[in-house]
C-alpha positions, 0 to 999 in steps of 0.5 A, spaced: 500 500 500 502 506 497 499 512 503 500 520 500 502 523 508 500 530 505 493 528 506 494 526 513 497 532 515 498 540 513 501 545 518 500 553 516 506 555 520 512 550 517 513 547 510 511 539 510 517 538 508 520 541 515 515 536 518 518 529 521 514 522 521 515 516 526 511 510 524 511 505 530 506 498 531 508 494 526 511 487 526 510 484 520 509 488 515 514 492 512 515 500 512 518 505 507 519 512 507 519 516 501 521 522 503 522 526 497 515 523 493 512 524 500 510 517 500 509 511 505 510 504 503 506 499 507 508 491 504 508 484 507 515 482 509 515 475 503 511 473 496 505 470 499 505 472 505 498 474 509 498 474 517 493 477 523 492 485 521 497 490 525 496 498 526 501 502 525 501 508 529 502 516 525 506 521 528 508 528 525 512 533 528 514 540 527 520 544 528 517 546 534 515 539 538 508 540 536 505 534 534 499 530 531 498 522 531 493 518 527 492 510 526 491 506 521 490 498 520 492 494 515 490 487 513 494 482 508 488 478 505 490 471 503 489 470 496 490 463 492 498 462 489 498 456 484 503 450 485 509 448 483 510 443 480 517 439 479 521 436 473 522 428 474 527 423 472 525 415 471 529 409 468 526 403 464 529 398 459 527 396 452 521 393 451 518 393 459 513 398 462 514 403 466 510 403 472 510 409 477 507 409 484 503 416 487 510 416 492 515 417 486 509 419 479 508 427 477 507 430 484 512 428 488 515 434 491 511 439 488 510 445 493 504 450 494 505 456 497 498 455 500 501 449 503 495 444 499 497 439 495 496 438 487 489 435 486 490 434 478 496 431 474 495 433 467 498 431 460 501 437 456 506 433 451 505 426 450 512 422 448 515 421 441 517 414 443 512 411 446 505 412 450 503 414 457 497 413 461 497 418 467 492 417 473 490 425 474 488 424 480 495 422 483 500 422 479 502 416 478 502 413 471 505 407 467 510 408 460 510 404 454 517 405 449 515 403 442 517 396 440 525 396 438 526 404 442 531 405 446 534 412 448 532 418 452 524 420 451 520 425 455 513 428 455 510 435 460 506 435 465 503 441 469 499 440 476 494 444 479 490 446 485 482 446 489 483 453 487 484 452 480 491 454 478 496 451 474 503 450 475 508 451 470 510 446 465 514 441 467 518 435 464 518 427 465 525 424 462 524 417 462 531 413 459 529 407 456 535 403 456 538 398 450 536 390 453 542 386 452 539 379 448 540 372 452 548 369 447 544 363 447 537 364 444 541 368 439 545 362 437 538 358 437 535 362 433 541 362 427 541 354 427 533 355 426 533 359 420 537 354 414 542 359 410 539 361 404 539 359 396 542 352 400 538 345 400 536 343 407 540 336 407 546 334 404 543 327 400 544 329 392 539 325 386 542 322 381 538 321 374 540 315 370 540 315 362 537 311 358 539 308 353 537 309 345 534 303 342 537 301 335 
């Protein structure tokens, strides 16, 4: 709040600039004196802050010790703040479901200033290498790479409040990683497939010739 102290005082005998102000009965809220504009400046002392109302005491003084109080309160009214939501980092390997739990899914570490938590988790982006399914009410969600995908995938997220605010967008990384194939089943697999343009077996056919009759 912005108070404009020539509205409060006014002395026929000095200039207002002669006159000195105290400001007392503040505990909280902060105070500055803006001596050249006339000004008072009443702020909360942090972002998102609100408390029980204080009054701060006016007192004005000429340069005659003649002076002159007043009282004013001020009452920081509590507003809903949007929460925030926090970037998050999984693993998982080629070919499996990712399955994450509400502990570890999109809310985890989220903050509100309101100290509420989020009531809905909400899919931005989907990811470009596989598909997710996102339980809105917690968090939690499951991911499915592509078939043969393997690498960093990612989609966002954002998060909201009972009040109706949204946080900022925030991204999911899922780092699917190559799955190493069993040697053995790899082996049997080549010994299955015959090599091509080859016959199956070793045994040739022999064709006999006739003879020509005379």
């Amino acid at each position: 709040a912005t108070i404009k102290l020539d509205q409060f005082a006014r002395d026929k005998d000095h200039r207002f600039d002669e006159l000195k102000w105290t400001f007392t009965g503040n505990k909280f809220l902060r105070i500055n004196h803006d001596r050249v504009r006339n000004e008072l400046k009443v702020s909360q002392p942090y972002e998102h802050w609100n408390g029980s109302p204080e009054t701060i005491t006016f007192t004005v003084t000429d340069p005659e010790g003649a002076s002159a109080t007043t009282k004013a309160k001020f009452t920081v009214i509590p507003v809903n703040d949007a929460p925030v939501a926090v970037s998050q980092a999984y693993q998982t390997k080629e070919g499996d479901v990712l399955e994450v739990n509400s502990t570890n899914g999109l809310m985890a570490g989220a903050k509100d200033p309101d100290n509420e938590k989020p009531v809905e988790a909400v899919l931005v982006s989907k990811p470009q290498n596989g598909s997710v399914k996102i339980n809105s009410r917690d968090g939690s969600f499951s991911y499915k790479p592509n078939k043969g995908f393997y690498g960093l995938d990612e989609f966002t997220f954002k998060l909201k409040d009972k009040g109706g605010l949204y946080s900022k967008v925030e991204t999911a990384e899922i780092n699917v990683s190559f799955k190493m194939k069993d040697v053995r089943k790899v082996e049997e697999e080549k010994k299955e497939v015959a090599p091509p343009n080859e016959p199956s077996n070793k045994t040739k056919t022999k064709t006999k010739k006739r003879k020509k009759r005379r």
